[in-house]
C-alpha positions in Angstrom: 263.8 198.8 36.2 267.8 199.0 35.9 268.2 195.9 37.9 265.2 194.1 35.5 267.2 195.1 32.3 270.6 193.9 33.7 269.4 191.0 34.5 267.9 190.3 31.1 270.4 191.3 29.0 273.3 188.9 31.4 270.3 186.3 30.7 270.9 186.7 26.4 274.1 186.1 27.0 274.3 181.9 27.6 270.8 182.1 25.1 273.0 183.3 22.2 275.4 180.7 22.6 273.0 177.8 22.7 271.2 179.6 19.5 274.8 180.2 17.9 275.4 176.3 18.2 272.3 175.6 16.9 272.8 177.6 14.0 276.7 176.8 13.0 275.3 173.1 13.4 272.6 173.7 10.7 274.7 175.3 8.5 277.8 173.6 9.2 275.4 170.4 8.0 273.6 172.3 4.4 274.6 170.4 1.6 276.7 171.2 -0.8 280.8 171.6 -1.0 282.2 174.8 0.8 285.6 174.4 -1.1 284.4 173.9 -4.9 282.0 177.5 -3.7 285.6 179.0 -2.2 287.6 178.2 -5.3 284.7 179.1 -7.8 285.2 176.2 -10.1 283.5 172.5 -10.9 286.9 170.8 -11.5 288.4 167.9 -9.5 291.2 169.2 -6.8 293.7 167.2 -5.3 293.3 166.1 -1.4 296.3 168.1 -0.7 294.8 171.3 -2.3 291.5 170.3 -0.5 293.1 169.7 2.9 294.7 173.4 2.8 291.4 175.3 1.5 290.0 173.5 4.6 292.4 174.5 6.6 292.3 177.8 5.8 288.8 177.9 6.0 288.8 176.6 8.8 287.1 173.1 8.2 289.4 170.9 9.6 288.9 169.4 12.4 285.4 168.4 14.2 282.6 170.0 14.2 283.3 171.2 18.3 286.7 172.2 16.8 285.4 174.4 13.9 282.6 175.7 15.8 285.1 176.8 19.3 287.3 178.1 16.3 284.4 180.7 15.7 282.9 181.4 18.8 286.7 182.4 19.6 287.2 185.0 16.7 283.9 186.3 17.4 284.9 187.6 20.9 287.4 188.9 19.0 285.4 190.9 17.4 286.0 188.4 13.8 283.0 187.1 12.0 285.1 186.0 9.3 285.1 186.8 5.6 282.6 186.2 2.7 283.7 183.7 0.4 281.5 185.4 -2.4 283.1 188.8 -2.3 286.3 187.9 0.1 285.1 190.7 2.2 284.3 190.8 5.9 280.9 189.5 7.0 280.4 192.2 8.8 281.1 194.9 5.9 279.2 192.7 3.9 276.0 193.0 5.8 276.5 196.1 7.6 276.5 197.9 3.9 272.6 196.3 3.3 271.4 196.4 7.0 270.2 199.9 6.2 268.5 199.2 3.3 266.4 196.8 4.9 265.9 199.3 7.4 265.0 201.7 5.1 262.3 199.5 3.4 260.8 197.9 6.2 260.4 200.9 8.7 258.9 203.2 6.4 256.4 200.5 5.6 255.6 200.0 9.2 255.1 203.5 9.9 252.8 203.5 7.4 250.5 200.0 8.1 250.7 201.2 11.7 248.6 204.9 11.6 246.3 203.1 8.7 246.1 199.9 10.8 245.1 202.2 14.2 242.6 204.2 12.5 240.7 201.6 10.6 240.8 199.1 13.5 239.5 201.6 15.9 236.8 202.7 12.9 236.0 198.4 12.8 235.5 197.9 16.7 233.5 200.9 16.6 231.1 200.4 13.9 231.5 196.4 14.7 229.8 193.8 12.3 228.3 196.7 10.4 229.0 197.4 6.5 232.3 198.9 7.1 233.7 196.2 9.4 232.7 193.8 7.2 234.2 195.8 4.0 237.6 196.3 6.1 237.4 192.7 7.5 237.4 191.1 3.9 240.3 193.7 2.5 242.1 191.9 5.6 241.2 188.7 4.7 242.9 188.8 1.1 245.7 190.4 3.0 246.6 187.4 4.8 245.6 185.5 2.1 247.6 186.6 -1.0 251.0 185.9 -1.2 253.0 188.6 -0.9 255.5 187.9 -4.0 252.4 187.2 -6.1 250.7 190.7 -5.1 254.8 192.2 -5.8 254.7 190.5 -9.5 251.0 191.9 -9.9 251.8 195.3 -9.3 254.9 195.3 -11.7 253.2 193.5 -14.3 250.0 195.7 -14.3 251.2 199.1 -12.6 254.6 199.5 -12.8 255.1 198.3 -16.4 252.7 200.1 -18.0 253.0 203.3 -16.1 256.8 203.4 -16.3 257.6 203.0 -12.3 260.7 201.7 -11.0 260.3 198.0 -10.2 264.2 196.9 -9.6 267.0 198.3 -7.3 267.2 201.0 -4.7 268.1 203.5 -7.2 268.3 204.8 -11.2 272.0 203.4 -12.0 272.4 206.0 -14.6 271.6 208.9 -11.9 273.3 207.0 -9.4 276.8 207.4 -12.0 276.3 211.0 -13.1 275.3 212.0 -9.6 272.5 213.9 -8.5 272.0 217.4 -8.8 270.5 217.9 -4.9 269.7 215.9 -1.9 266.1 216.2 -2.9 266.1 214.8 -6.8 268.5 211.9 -4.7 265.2 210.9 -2.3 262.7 211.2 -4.9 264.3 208.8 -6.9 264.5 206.4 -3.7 260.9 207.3 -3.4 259.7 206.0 -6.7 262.0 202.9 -6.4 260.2 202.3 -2.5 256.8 202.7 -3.6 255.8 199.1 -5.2 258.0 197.1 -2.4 256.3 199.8 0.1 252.8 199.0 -1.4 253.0 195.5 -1.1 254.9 195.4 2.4 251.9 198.2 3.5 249.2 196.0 2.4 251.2 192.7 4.5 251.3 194.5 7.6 248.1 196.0 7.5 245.9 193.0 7.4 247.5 191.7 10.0 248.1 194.6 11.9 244.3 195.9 11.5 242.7 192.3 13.0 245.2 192.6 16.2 244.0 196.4 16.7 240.3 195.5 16.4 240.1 192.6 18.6 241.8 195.2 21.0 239.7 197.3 20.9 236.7 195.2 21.2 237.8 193.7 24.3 238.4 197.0 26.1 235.1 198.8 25.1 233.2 195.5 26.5 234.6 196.1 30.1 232.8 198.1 32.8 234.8 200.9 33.3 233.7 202.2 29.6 230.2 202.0 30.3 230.9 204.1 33.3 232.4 206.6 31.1 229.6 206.5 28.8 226.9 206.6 31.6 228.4 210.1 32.5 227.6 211.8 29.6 231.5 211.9 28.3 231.7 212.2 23.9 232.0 209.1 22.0 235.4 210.7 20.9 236.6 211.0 24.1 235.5 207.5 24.9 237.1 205.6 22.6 240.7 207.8 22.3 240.9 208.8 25.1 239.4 205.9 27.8 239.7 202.7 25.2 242.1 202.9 22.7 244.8 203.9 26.0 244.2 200.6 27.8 244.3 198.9 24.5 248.0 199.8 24.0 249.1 197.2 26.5 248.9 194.2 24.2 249.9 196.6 21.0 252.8 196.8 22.9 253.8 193.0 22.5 253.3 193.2 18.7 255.4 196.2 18.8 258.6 194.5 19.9 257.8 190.8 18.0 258.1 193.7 14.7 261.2 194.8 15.6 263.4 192.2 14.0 261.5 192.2 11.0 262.4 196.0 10.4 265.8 194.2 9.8 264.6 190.8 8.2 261.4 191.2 6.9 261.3 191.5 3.9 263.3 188.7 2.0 261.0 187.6 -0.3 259.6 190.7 -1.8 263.9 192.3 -1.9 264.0 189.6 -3.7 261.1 190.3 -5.9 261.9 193.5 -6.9 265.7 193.5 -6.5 266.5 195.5 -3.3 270.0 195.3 -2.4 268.7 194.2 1.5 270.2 192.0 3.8 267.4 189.5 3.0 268.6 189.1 -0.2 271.8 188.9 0.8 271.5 186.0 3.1 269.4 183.9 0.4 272.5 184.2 -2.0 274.7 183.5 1.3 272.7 180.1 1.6 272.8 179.2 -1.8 276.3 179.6 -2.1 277.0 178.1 1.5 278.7 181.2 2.6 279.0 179.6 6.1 280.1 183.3 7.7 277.7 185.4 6.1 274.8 183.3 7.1 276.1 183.1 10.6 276.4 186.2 11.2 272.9 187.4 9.9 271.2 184.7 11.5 273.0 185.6 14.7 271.9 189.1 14.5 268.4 188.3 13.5 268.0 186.5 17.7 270.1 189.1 19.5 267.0 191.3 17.7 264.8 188.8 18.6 265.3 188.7 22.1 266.2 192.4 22.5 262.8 193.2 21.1 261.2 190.8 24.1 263.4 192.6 26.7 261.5 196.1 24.8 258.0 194.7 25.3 259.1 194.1 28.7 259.6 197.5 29.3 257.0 198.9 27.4 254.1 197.2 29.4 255.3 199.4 32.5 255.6 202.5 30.4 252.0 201.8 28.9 250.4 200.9 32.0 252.3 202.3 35.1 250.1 199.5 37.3 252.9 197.2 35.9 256.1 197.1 37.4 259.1 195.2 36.2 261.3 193.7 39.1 
């Protein structure tokens, strides 16, 4: 197992740089002018100011040149500085990571124990009223946008009701502080629970279909008729026997979620204002600030490809028949 994750992880190494050149080649190419977004005016420069914003920008030079210029302060630990805020990338970022985290984990903890229980409730009562009642709640699931379901909820719950529909927390209790730890979380709370709602509702129509066709396929296979043929409980049947074997491909959709605990949720931080990294990056783009967008995008594959390595593991932790070598 050690030598299997060694090996992987020296494997990510040439993989990020191919994905790093693909990426500072995208952005290096986004239209727009990096030097009227660095100055922050409209106004015609002159080529000399021009060629010494460049310069110290590091846009001089070919593309090869700009882009060995990077890779070089990044091994030094260097992902250069927002133009936005003048502030390293990596503060930048590393400030809204966790609010990401925050949001999209709690939401998946969530869609996950809903998604399990339903979708084991579906395969067992399969093509009756309740799979058909779950399967359609699904169905709009996948179907409605998510930042139209986000607007719906502030427009016809939050509005009238008086929720929270913008930022992580009440500014004006933010300023004059909190009087404990626990008034501190409930207002996160009631801030979370429309972007939590919608992000729920998301995952769980997906989540749900994945977990019932699972499930299905495992109680068809002969080993559960056997258990049934000896007189075990349906409970102990479908927990016990059927829902353990049916962990194996869970596991895959498992690690593909890990990056979007991180990333997931740009539209709806959007939406309803989180301070997130998603939102973070979108104004990064528009404003073609070249080293934030790097940097996130960067960190989004090293996720991607750790959270492959982690479904590699898991298959031999569910299932002890599999052996990584």
């Amino acid at each position: 197992m050690a030598k299997f994750i060694l090996r992987r992880l020296l494997i990510l190494i040439p993989a990020l740089l191919i994905v790093s050149m693909v990426i500072f080649a995208i952005t290096a190419n986004l239209p727009g002018d990096r030097v009227a977004s660095f100055l922050g005016m409209d106004q015609r420069i002159t080529a000399e100011e021009r060629a010494r914003v460049e310069a110290l920008l590091g846009l001089d030079g070919s593309i090869v040149t700009q882009y060995g210029r990077w890779l070089g302060r990044v091994f030094q630990g260097d992902f250069g500085n927002s133009m936005q805020t003048r502030q390293p990338a990596t503060d930048l970022l590393g400030n809204r990571i966790w609010n990401t985290f925050i949001l999209n984990f709690t939401s998946f903890i969530i869609a996950s124990i809903i998604s399990i229980l339903v979708g084991i409730r579906q395969a067992v009562k399969k093509y009756k009223f309740t799979d058909n009642a779950w399967t359609v709640v699904s169905l709009l699931g996948i179907s409605v946008p998510s930042f139209y379901l986000g607007y719906v909820l502030i427009f016809f719950v939050a509005v009238p009701h008086g929720l929270p529909f913008g930022g992580m927390r009440d500014t004006i209790k933010q300023v004059m502080g909190y009087a404990n730890i626990w008034e501190n979380l409930l207002d996160l709370a009631r801030h979370m629970l429309l972007p939590v709602t919608v992000m729920v509702f998301m995952n769980f129509a997906v989540l749900t279909r994945y977990v019932r066709g699972t499930m299905i396929d495992v109680m068809n296979q002969d080993y559960i008729r056997t258990a049934r043929s000896k007189g075990l409980k349906e409970k102990v049947v479908v927990y016990r026997h059927a829902f353990k074997n049916a962990l194996i491909p869970l596991v895959t959709l498992l690690g593909l979620y890990i990056p979007s605990l991180f990333a997931g949720a740009v539209i709806l931080e959007q939406v309803f204002s989180w301070p997130g990294i998603g939102r973070a990056l979108v104004g990064a783009i528009t404003a073609r600030d070249n080293s934030v967008v790097m940097l996130a995008m960067v960190f989004f594959a090293s996720l991607t490809m750790l959270g492959n390595l982690l479904s590699d593991v898991l298959y031999s932790v569910a299932d002890p028949r599999i052996r990584t070598k």
